[in-house]
C-alpha positions as CSV (number, residue, x, y, z in Angstrom):
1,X,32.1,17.9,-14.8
2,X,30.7,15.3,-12.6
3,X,26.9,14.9,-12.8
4,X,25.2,16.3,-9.4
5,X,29.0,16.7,-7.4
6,X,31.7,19.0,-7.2
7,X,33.9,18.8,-10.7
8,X,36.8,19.1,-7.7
9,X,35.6,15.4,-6.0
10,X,38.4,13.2,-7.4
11,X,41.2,15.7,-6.6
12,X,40.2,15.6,-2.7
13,X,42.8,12.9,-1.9
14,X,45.6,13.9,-3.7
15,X,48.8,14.4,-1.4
16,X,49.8,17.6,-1.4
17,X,53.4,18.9,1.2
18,X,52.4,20.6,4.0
19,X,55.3,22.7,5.7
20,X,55.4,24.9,8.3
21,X,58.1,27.4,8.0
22,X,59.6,28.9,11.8
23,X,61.9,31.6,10.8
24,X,65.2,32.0,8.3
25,X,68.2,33.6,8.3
26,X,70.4,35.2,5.2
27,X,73.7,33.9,5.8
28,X,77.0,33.4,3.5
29,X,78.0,30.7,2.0
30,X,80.8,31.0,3.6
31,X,79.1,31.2,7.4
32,X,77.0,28.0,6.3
33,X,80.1,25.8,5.6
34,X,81.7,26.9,8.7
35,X,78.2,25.8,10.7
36,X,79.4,23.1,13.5
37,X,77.7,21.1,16.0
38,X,76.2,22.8,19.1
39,X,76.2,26.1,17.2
40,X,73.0,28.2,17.2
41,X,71.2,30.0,14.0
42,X,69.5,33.0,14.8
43,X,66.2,33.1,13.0
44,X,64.0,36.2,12.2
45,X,61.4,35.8,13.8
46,X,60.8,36.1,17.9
47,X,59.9,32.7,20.1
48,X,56.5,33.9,20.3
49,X,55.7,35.2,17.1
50,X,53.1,32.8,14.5
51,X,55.0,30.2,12.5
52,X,53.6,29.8,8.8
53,X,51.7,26.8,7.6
54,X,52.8,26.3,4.1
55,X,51.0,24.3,1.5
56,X,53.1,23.3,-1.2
57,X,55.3,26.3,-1.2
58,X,52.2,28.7,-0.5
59,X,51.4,30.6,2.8
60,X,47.7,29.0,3.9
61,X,47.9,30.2,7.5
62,X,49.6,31.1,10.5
63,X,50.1,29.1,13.8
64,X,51.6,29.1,17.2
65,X,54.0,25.9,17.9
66,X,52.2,22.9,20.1
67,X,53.6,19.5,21.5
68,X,51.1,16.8,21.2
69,X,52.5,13.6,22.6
70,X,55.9,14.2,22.5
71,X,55.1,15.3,18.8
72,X,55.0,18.7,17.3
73,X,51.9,19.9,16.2
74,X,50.6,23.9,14.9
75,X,47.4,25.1,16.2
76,X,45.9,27.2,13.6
77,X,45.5,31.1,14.2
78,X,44.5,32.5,10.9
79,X,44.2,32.0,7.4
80,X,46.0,33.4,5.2
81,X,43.5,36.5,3.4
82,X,40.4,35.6,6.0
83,X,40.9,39.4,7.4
84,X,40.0,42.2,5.4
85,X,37.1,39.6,3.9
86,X,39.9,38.1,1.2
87,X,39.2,34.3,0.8
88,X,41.5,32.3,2.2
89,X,44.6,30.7,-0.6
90,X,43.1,27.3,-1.0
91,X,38.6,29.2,-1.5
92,X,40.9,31.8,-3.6
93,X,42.4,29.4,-5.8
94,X,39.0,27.9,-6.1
95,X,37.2,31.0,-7.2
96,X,39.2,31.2,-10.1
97,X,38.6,28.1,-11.5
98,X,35.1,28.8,-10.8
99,X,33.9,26.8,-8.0
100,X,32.3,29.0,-4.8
């Protein structure tokens, strides 16, 4: 343990992949090698629902879609497990390695 500090201190800056996830689809093999330009994939999920913010393959939170600068951007909604008084995925995984 660090002296004074959080034992979690030195992991702060490591890079971790943040994805955020708009929809899928189930499709065939079959349909996906017959994809061609211009053609459209219906996801499952409606224009206005929340998009999922993903943090190295775990759901964190749940956003809406914003342009920031000709840029994408996701404004944060809710995290994942903050209703119903659940910690959030990242204070979760925390709590069981002990730190509050």
């Amino acid at each position: 343990m660090i002296a004074g500090g959080n034992p979690f201190a030195r992991i702060n800056d490591i890079a971790v992949q943040l994805t955020v996830e708009l929809g899928s689809a189930r499709m065939s093999l079959r349909e996906v090698m017959a994809l061609a330009e211009d053609e459209v994939v219906v996801l499952d999920r409606l224009v206005d629902e929340p998009v999922d913010l993903l943090v190295n393959g775990t759901l964190v939170a749940r956003g809406e879609v914003v342009s920031d600068k000709n840029r994408f951007g996701i404004r944060i909604l809710d995290l994942v497990g903050q209703d119903h008084g659940q910690p959030s995925a990242p204070q979760a995984a925390l709590a069981q390695e002990g730190v509050e």
